[in-house]
VOGUVO-374503 format. One record per residue: x, y, z of N, C-alpha, C in turn; residue in three letters; residue number from 1. Coordinates in steps of 0.05 Angstrom, whole numbers, plus 32768, in hexadecimal, padded with zeros to 4 digits. Atoms other than C-alpha are relative to their C-alpha. Layout:
BEGIN
<site n_px="X" n_py="Y" n_pz="Z" ca_px="X" ca_py="Y" ca_pz="Z" c_px="X" c_py="Y" c_pz="Z" type="ALA" seq="NUM"/>
...
//
This chain:
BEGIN
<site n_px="7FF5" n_py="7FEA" n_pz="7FF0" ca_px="864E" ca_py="873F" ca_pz="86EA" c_px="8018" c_py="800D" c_pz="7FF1" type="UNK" seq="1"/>
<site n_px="7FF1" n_py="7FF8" n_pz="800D" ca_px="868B" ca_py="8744" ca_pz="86C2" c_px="7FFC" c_py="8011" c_pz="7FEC" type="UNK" seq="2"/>
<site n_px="800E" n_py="7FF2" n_pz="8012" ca_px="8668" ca_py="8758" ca_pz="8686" c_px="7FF1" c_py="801A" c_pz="8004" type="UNK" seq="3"/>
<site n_px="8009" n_py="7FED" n_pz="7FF4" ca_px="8648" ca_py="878F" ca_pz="86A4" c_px="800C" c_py="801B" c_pz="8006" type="UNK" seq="4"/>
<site n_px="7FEF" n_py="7FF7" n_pz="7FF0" ca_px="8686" ca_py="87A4" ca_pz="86C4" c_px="8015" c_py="800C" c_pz="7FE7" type="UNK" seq="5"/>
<site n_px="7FE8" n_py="7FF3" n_pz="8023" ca_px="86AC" ca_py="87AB" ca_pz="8675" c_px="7FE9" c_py="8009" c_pz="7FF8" type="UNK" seq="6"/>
<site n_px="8009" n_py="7FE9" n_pz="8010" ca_px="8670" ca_py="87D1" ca_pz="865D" c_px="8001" c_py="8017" c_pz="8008" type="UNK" seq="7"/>
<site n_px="8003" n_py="7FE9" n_pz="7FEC" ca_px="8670" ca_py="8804" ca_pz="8693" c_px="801B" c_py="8009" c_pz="7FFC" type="UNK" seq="8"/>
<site n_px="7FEE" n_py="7FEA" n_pz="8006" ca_px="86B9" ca_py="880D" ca_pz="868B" c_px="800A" c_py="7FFC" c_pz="7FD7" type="UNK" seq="9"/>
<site n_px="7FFE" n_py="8000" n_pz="8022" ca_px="86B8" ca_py="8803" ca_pz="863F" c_px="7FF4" c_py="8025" c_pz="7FF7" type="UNK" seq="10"/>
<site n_px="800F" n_py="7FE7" n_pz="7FFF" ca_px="8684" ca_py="8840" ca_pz="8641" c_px="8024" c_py="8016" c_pz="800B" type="UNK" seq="11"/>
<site n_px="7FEB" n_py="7FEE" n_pz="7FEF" ca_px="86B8" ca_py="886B" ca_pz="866D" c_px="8015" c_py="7FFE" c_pz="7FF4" type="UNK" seq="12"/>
<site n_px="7FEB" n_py="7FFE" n_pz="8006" ca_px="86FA" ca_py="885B" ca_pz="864A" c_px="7FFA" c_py="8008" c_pz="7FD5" type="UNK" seq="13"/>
<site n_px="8009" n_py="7FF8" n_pz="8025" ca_px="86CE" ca_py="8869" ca_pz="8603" c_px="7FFB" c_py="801E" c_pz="7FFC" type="UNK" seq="14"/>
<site n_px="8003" n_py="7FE7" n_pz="8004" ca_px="86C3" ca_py="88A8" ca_pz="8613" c_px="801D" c_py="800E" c_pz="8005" type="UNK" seq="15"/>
<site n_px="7FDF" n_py="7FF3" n_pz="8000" ca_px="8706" ca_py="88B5" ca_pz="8632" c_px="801D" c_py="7FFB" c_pz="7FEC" type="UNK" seq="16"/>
<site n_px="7FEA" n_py="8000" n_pz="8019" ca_px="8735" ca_py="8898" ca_pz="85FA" c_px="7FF1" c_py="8007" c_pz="7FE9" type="UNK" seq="17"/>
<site n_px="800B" n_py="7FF3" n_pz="8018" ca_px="8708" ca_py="88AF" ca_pz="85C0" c_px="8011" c_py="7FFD" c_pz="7FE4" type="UNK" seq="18"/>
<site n_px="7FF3" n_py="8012" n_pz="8013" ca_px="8721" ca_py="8881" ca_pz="8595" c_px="8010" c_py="7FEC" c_pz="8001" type="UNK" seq="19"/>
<site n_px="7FEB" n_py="8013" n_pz="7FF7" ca_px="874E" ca_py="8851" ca_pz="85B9" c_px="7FED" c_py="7FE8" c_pz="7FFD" type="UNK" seq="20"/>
<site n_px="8007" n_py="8016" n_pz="7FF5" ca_px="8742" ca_py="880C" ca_pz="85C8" c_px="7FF8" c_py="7FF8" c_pz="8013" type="UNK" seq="21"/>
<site n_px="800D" n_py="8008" n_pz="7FE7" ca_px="8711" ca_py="8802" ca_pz="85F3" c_px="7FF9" c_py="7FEE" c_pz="800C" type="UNK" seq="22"/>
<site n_px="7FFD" n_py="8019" n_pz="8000" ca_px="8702" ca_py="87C0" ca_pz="85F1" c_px="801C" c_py="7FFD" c_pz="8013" type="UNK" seq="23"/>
<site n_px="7FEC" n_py="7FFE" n_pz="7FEB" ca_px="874D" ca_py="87BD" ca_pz="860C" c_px="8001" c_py="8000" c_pz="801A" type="UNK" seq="24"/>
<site n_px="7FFF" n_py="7FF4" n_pz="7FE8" ca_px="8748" ca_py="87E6" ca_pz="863E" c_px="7FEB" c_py="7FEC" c_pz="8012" type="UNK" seq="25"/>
<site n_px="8019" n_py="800A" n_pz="7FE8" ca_px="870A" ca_py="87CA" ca_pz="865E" c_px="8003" c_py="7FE8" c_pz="8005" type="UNK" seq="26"/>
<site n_px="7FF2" n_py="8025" n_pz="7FFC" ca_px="8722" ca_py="8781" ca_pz="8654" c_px="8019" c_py="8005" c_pz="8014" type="UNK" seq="27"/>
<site n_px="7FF1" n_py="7FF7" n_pz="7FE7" ca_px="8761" ca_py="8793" ca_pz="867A" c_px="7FEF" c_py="8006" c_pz="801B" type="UNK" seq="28"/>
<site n_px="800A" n_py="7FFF" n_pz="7FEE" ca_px="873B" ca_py="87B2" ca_pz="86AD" c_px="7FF1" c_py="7FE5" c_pz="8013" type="UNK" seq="29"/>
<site n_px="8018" n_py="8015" n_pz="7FF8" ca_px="8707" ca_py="8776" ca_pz="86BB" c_px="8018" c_py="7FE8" c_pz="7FFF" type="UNK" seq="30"/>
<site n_px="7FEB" n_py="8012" n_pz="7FF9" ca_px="8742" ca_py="874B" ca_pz="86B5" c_px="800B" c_py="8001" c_pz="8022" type="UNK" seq="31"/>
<site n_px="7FEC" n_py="7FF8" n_pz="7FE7" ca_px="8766" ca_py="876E" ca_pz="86EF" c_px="7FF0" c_py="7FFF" c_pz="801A" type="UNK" seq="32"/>
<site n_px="8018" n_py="7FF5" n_pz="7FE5" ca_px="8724" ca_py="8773" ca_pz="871E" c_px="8004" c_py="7FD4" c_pz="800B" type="UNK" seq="33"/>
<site n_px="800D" n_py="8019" n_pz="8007" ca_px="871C" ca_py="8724" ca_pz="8709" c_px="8020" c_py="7FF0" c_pz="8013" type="UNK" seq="34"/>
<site n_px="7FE3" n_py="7FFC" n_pz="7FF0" ca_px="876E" ca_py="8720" ca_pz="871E" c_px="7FFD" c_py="7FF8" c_pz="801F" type="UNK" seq="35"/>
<site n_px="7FFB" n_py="7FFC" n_pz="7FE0" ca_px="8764" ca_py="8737" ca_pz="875F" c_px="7FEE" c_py="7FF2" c_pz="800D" type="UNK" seq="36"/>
<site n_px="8017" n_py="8017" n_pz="7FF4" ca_px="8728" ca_py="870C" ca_pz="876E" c_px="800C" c_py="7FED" c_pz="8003" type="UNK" seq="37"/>
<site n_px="7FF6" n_py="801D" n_pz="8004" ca_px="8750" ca_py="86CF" ca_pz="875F" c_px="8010" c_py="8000" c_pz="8019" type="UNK" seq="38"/>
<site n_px="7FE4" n_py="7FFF" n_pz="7FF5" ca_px="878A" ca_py="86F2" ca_pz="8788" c_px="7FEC" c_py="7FF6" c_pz="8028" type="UNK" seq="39"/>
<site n_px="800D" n_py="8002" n_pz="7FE4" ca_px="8754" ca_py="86FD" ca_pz="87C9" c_px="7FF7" c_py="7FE8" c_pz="7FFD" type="UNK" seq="40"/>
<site n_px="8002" n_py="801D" n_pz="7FF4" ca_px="873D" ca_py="86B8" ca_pz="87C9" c_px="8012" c_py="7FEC" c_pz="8005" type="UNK" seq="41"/>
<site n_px="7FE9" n_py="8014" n_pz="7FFD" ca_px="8781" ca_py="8697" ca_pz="87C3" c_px="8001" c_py="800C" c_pz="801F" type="UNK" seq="42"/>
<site n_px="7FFA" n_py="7FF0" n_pz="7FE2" ca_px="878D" ca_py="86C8" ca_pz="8804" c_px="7FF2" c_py="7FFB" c_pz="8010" type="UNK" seq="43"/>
<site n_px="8016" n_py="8006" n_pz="7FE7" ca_px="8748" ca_py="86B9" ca_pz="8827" c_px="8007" c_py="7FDF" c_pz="800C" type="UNK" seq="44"/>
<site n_px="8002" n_py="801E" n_pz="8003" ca_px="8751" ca_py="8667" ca_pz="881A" c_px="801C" c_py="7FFD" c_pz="8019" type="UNK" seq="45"/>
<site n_px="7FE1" n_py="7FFC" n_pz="7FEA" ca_px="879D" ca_py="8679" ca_pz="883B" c_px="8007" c_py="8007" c_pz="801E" type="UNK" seq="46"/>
<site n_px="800F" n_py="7FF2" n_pz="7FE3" ca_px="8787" ca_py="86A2" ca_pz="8875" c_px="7FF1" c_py="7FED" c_pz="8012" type="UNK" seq="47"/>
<site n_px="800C" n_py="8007" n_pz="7FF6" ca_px="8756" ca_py="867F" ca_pz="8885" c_px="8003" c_py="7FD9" c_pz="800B" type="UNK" seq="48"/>
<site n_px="7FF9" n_py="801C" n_pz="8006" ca_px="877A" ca_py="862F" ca_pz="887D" c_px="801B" c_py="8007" c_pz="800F" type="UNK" seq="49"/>
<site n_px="7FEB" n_py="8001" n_pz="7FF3" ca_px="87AF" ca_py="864C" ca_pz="88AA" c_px="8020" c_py="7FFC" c_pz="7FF1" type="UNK" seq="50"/>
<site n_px="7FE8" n_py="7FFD" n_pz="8011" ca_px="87E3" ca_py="865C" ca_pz="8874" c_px="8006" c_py="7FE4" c_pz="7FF0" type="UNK" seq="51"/>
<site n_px="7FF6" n_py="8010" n_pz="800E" ca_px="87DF" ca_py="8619" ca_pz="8851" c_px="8007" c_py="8008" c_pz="7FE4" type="UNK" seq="52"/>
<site n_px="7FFA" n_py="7FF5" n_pz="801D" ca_px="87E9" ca_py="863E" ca_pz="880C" c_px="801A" c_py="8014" c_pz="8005" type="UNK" seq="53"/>
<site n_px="7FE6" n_py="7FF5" n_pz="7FFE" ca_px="8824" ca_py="8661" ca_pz="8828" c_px="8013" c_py="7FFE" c_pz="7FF5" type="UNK" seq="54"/>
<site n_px="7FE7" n_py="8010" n_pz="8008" ca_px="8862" ca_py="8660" ca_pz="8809" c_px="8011" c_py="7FF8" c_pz="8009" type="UNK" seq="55"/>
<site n_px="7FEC" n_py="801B" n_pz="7FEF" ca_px="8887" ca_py="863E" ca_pz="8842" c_px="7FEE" c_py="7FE7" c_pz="8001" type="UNK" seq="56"/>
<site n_px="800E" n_py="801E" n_pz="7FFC" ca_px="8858" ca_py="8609" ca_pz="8846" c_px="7FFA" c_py="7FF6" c_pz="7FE9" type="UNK" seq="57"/>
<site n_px="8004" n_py="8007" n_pz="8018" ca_px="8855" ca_py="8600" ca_pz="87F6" c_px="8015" c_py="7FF8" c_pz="7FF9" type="UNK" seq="58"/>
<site n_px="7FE1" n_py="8003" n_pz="800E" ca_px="889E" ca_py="8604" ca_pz="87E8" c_px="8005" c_py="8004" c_pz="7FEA" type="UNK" seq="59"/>
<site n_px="800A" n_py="7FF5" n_pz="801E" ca_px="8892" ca_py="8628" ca_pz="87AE" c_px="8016" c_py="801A" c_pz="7FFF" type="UNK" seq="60"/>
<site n_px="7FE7" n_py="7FE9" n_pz="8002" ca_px="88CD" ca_py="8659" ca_pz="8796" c_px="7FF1" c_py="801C" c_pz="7FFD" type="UNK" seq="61"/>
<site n_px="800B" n_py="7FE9" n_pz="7FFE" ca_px="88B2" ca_py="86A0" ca_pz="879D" c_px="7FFD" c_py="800F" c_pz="7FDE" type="UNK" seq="62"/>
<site n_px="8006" n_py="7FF9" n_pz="8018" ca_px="88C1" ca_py="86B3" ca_pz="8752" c_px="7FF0" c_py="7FEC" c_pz="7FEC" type="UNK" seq="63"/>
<site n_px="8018" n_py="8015" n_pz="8009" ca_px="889D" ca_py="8674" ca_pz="873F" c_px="7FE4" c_py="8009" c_pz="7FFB" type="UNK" seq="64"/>
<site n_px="8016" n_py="7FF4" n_pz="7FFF" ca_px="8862" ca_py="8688" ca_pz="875B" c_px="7FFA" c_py="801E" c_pz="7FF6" type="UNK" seq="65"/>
<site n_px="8009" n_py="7FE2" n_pz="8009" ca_px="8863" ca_py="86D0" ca_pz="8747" c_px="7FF9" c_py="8003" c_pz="7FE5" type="UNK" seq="66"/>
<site n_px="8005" n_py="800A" n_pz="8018" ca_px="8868" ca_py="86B3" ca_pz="8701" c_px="7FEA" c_py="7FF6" c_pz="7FF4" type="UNK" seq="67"/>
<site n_px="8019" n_py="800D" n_pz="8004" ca_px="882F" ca_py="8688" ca_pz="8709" c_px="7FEE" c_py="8015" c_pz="8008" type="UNK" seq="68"/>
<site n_px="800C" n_py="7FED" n_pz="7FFA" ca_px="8806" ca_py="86C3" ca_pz="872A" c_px="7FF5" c_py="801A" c_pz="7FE2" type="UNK" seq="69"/>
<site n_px="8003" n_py="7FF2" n_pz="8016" ca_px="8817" ca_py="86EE" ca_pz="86E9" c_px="7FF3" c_py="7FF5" c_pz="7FEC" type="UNK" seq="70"/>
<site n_px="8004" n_py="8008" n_pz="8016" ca_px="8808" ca_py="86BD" ca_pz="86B9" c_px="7FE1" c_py="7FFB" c_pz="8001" type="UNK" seq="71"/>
<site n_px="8019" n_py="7FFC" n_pz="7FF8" ca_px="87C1" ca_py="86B1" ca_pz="86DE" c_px="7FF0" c_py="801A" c_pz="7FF7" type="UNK" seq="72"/>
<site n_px="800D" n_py="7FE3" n_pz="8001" ca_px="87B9" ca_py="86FB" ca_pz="86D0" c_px="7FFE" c_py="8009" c_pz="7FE3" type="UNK" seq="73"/>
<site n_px="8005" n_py="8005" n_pz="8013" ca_px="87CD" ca_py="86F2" ca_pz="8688" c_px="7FE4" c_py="7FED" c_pz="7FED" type="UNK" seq="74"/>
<site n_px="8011" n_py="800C" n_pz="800D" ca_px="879B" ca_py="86C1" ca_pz="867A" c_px="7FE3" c_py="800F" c_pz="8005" type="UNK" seq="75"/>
<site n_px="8016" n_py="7FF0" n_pz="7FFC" ca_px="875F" ca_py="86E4" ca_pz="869A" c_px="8009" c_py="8018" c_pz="7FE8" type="UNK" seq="76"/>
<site n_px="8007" n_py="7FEA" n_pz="8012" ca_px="8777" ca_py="871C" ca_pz="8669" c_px="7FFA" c_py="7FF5" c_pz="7FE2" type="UNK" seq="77"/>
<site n_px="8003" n_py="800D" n_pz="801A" ca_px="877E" ca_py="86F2" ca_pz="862C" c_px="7FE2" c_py="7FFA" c_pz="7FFE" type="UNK" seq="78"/>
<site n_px="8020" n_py="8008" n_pz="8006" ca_px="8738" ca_py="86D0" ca_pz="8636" c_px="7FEC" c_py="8018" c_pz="8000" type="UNK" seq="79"/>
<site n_px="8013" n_py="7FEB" n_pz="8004" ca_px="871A" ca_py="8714" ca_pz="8644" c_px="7FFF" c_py="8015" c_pz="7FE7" type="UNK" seq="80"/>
<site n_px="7FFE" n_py="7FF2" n_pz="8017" ca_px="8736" ca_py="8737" ca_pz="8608" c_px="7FF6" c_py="7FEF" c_pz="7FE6" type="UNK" seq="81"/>
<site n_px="8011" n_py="8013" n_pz="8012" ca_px="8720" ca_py="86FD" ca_pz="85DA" c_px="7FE3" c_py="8000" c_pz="8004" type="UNK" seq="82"/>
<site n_px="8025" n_py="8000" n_pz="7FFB" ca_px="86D2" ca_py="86F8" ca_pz="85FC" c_px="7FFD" c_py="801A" c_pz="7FF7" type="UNK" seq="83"/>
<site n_px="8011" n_py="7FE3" n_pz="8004" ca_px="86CA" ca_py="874A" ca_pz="85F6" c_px="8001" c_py="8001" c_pz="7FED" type="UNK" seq="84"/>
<site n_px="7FFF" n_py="7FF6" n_pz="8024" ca_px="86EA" ca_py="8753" ca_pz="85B6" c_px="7FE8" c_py="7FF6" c_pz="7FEA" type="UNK" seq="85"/>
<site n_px="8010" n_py="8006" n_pz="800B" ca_px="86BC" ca_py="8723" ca_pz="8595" c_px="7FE2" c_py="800C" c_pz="800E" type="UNK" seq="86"/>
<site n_px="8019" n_py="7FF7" n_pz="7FF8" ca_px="867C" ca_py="8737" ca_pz="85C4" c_px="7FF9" c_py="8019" c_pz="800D" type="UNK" seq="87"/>
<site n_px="800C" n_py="7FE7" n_pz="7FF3" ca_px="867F" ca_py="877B" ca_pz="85D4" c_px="7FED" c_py="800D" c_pz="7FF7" type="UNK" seq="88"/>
<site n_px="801F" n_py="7FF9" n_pz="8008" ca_px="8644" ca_py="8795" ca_pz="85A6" c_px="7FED" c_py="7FEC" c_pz="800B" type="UNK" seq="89"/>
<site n_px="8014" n_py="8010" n_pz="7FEA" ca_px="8623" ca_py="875D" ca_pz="85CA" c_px="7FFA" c_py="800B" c_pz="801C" type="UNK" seq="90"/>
<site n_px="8004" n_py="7FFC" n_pz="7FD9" ca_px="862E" ca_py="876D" ca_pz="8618" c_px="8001" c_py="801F" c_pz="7FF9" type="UNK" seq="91"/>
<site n_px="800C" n_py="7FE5" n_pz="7FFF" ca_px="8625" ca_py="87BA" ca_pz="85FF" c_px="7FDE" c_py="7FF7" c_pz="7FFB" type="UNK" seq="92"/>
<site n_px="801D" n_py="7FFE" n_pz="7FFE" ca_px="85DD" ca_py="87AF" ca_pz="85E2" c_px="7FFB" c_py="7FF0" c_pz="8017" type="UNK" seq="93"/>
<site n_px="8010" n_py="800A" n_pz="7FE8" ca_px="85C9" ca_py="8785" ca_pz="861F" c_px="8005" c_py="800C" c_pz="801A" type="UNK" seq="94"/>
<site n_px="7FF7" n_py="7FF1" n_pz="7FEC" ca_px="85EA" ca_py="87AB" ca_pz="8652" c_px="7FF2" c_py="801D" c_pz="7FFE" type="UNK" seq="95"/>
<site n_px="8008" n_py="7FE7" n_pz="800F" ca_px="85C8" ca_py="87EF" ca_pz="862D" c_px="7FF2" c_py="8014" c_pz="8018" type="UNK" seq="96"/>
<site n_px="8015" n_py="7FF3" n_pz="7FF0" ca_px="8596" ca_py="87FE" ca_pz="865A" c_px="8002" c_py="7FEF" c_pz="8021" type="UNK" seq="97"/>
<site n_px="7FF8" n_py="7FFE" n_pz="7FE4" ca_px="85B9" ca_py="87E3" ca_pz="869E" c_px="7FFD" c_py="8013" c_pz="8018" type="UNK" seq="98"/>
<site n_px="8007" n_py="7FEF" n_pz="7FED" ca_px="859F" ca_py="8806" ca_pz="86D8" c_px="8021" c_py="8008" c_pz="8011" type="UNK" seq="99"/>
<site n_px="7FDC" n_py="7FFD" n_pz="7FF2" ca_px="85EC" ca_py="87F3" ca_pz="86FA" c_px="800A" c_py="801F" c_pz="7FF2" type="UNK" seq="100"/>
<site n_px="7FF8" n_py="7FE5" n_pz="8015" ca_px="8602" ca_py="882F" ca_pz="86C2" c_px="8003" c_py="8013" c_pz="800C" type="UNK" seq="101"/>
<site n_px="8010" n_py="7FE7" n_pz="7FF5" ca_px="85DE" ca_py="8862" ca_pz="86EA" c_px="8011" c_py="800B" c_pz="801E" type="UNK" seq="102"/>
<site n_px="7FF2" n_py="7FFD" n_pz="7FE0" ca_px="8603" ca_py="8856" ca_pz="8731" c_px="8018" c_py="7FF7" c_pz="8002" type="UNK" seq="103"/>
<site n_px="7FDC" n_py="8012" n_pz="7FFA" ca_px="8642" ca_py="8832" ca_pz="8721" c_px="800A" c_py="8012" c_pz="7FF0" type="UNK" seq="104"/>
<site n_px="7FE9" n_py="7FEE" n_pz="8015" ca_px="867C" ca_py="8862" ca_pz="8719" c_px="801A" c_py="7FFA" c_pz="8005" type="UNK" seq="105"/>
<site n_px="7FE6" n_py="800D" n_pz="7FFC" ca_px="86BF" ca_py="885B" ca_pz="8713" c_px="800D" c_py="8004" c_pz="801B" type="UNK" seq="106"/>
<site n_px="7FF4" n_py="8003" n_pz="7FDF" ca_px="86D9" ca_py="8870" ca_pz="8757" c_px="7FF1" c_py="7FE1" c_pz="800B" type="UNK" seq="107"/>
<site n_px="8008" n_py="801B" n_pz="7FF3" ca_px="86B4" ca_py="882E" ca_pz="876D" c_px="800D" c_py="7FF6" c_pz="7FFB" type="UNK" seq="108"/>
<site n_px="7FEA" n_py="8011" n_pz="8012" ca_px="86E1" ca_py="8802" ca_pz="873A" c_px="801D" c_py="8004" c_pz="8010" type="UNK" seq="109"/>
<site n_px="7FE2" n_py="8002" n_pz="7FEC" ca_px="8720" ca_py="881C" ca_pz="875C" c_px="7FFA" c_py="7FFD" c_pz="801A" type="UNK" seq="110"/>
<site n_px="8003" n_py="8007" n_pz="7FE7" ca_px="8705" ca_py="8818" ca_pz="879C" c_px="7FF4" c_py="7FDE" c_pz="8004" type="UNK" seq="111"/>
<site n_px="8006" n_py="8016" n_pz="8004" ca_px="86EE" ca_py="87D4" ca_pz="8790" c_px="8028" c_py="7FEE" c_pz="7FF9" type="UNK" seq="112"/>
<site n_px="7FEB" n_py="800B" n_pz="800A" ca_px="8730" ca_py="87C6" ca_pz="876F" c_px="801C" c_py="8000" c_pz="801A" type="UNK" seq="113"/>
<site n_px="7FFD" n_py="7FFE" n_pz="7FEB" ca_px="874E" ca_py="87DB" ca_pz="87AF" c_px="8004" c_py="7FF5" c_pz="801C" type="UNK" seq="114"/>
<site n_px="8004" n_py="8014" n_pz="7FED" ca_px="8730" ca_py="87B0" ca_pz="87DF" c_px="8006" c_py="7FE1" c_pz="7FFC" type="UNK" seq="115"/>
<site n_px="7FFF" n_py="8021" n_pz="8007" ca_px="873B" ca_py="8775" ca_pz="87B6" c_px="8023" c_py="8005" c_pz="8008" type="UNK" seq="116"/>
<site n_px="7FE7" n_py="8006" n_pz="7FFB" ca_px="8783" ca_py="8787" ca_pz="87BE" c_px="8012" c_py="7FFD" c_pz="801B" type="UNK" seq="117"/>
<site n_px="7FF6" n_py="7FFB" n_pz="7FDE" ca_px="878B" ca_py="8790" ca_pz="8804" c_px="7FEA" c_py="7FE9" c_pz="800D" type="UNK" seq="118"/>
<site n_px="8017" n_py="801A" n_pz="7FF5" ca_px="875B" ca_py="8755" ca_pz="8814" c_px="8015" c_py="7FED" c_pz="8010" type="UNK" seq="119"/>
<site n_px="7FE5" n_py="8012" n_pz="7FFB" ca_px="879A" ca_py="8734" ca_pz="8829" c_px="8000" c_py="8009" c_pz="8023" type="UNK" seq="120"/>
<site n_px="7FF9" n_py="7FF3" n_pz="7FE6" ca_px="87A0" ca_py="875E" ca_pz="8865" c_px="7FE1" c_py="7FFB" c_pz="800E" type="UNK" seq="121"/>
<site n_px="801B" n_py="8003" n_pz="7FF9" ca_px="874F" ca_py="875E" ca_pz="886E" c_px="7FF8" c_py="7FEE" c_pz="800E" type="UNK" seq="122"/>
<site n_px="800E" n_py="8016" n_pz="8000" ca_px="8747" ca_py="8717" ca_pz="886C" c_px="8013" c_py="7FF9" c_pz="8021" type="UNK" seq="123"/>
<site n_px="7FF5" n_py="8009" n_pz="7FE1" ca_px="8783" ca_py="870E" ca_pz="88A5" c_px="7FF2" c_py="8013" c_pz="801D" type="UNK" seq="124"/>
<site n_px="800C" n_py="7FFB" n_pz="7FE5" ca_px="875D" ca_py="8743" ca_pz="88D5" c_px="7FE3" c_py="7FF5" c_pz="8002" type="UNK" seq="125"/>
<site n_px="801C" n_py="800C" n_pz="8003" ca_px="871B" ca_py="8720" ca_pz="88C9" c_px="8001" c_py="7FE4" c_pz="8013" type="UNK" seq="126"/>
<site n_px="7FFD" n_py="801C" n_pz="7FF9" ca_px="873F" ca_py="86DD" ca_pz="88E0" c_px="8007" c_py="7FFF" c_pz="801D" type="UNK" seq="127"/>
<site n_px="7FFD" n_py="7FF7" n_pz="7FE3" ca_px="875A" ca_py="86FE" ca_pz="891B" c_px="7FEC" c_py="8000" c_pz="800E" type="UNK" seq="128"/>
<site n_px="801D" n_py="7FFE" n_pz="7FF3" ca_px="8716" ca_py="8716" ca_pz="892D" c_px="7FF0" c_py="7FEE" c_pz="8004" type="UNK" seq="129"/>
<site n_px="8013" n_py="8019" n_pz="7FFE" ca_px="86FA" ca_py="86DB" ca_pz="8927" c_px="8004" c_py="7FE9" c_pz="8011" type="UNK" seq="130"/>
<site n_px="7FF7" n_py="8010" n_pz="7FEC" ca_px="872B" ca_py="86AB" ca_pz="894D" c_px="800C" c_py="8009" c_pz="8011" type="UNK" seq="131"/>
<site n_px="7FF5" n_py="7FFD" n_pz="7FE5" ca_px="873C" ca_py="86D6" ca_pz="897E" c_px="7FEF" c_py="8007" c_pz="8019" type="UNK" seq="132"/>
//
C-alpha cells in the first residue's frame, strides 16, 4: 500500500520539481501518512481503553512524550528514505501500469492526511455513540 502510495506521489512531485528530489519528497510524504496512522491508533487504543494511555494515567512528562512522538516520526522517515532510495526503479516498474494511478489524486492524500489527523476527535464521537 505504501509503495503504491510513493509512486503516485513520486510521479506528481517529478513532474512538479523537475529535477528535485523526489525520492525525498515522496518518502517524507508516506512517512507522514504512516505518522499519523501510528498517531490514530495510539488515539483509538486510548479512546476506546478509557484514557489508559493518557498522560495523567501514564505520568509521563508532556515534553517527554512529544519527543518520543517526534522521534517515532523520524524513524518512519529514515527507514523510508533508505527502502525508496535503494528501490525506487523497482516500486516504479511494478507500480507502472497500476490501475490506482488513474483515480488516485492528490486532493485524496490531503484529505486522507486530514482525517488521520483529526481521528482523535472522530474516534471520541464514535465512543460516545456507541456507549451512550
Amino acid at each position: 500500500m505504501f509503495d503504491c502510495l510513493f509512486q503516485i506521489l513520486y510521479f506528481y512531485y517529478e513532474r512538479r520539481e523537475k529535477g528535485g528530489d523526489s525520492v525525498w519528497t515522496a518518502s517524507f510524504y508516506v512517512s507522514v501518512i504512516q505518522f499519523l496512522l501510528f498517531y490514530s491508533i495510539v488515539n483509538f487504543i486510548d479512546v476506546f481503553s478509557n484514557g489508559m494511555l493518557s498522560i495523567r494515567n501514564l505520568n509521563v512528562n508532556r515534553n517527554i512524550l512529544k519527543v518520543a512522538f517526534l522521534g517515532v516520526g523520524f524513524v518512519f522517515y529514515a527507514i523510508n528514505l533508505k527502502k525508496y532510495r535503494k528501490k525506487c526503479n523497482d516500486i516504479i516498474a511494478k507500480y507502472k501500469n497500476d490501475p490506482s494511478k488513474k483515480w488516485f489524486r492528490i486532493w485524496m492524500f490531503m484529505l486522507l492526511m486530514a482525517v488521520l489527523f483529526f481521528s482523535p476527535v472522530l474516534w471520541s464521537l464514535l465512543h460516545k455513540a456507541i456507549c451512550s
